[in-house]
N, C-alpha and C positions, 0 to 999 in steps of 0.2 A: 504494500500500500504506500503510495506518495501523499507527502502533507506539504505543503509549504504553509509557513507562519509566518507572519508580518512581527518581527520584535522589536521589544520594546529597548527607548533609544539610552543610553547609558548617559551621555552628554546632553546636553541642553541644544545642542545643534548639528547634531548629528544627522548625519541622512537617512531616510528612511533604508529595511535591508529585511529580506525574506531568507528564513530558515527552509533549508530544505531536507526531507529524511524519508530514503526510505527503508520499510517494514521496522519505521523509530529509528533508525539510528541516522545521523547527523552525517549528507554526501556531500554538502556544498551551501552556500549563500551567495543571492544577490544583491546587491548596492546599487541607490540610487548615487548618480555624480553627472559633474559637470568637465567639461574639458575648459579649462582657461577660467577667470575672475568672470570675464562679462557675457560669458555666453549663456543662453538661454534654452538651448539643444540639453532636452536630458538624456541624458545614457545610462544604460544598467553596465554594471563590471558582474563578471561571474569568477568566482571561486570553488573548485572542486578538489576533493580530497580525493588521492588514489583509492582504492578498496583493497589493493593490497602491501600499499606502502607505509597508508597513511598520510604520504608526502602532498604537500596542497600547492595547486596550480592555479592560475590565470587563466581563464580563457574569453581573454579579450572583453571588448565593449559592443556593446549593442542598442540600439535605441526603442528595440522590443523587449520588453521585461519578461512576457512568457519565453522566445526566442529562447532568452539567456536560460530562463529556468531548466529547460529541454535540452539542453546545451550541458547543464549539469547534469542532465539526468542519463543523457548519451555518454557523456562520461564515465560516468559509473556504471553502467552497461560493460561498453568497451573502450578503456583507455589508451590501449593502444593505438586503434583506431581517430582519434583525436589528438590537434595538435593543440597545446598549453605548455605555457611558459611555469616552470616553478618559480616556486616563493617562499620566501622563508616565514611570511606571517601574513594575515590578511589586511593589514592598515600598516 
């Protein structure tokens, strides 16, 4: 079963970001963001955790929020098959 959940923001101005899990366990998040101080284009970032690494990746911007969700979720599927940048933390 997939869930995503909208969480709640730690900061006082933090951008909004959906949890994503599935059968419960935590695959990825998306974040709201902006490219540049004045731009007014929003974009999702996606983050996806291997499934057998653990190791968490990038996978790019998107100006479709579900896009990005499915993006995580293909992921997790098959990582192989997808190209993402590592990272060593999500912020």
């Amino acid at each position: 079963m997939v869930e995503v959940r909208l969480m709640l923001p730690t900061k006082r101005f933090d951008a909004p970001e959906w949890e994503i899990k599935v059968d419960g366990k935590v695959v990825g998040w998306v974040a709201e963001t902006h490219i540049g101080r004045k731009s007014r284009v929003l974009f999702y970032e996606a983050h996806a955790l291997h499934p057998e690494t653990g190791m968490l990746f990038s996978l790019n911007l998107s100006t479709d929020r579900e896009e990005r969700v499915q993006a995580v979720l293909a992921f997790h599927a098959n990582p192989v098959g997808h190209r993402g940048h590592e990272v060593s933390s999500r912020h």
